[in-house]
VOGU-3710 file (C-alpha; in Angstrom, 3 decimals, decimal comma):
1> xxxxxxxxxx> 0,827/22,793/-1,539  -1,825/21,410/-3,442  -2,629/17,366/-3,654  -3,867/16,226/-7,065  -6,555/13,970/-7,375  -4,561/10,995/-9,295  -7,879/8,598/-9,744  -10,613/10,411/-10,686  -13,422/7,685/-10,379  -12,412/7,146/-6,781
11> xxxxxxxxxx> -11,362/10,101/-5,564  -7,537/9,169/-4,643  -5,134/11,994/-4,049  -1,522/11,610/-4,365  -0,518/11,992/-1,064  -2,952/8,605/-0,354  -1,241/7,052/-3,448  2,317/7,786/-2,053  1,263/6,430/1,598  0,107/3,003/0,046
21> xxxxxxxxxx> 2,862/2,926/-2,130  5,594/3,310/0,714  3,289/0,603/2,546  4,187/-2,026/-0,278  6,735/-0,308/-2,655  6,909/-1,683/-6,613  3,515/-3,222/-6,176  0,786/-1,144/-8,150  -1,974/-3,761/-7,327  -1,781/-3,709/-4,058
31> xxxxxxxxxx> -1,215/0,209/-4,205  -4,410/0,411/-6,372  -6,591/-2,207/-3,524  -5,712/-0,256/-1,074  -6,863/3,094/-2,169  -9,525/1,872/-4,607  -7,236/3,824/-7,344  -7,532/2,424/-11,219  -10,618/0,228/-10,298  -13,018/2,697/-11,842
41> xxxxxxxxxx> -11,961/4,188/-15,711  -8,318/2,841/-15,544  -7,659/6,464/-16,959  -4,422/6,456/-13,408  -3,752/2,732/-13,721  0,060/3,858/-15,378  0,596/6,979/-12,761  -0,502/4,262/-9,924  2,605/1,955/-11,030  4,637/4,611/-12,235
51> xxxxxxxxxx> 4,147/6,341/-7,845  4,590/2,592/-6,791  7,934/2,188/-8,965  9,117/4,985/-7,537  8,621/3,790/-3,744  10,482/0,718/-4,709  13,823/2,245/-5,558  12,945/5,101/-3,026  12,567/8,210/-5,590  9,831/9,034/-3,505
61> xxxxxxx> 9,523/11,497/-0,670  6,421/12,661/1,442  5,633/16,136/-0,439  1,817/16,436/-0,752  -0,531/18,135/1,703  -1,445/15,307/4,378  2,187/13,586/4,109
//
């Protein structure tokens, strides 16, 4: 399976994304601190919340290469 880069600027995939989002679910800023995502263009900033949203209410599952 393939792992798409989700921030560009910093090189985040979103298996990292989905790690730091189980870490602290429904929080995108402390999501984006941990992996550096959204600090660069803010071109992921929405996919970012919209992968820690998704943690919170547990509509996430470990699928990406790495998980």
């Amino acid at each position: 399976m393939s792992d798409p880069l989700i921030c560009l600027c910093a090189r985040v995939p979103e298996s990292e994304l989905m790690l730091a989002a189980l870490r602290w679910p429904g929080d995108p800023a402390a999501v984006g601190a941990a992996t550096g995502a959204g600090s660069g263009c803010g071109d992921c900033v929405e996919e970012v919340a919209e992968i820690a949203r998704l943690s919170r209410t547990g509509d996430i599952v470990g699928s990406g290469e790495g998980m």
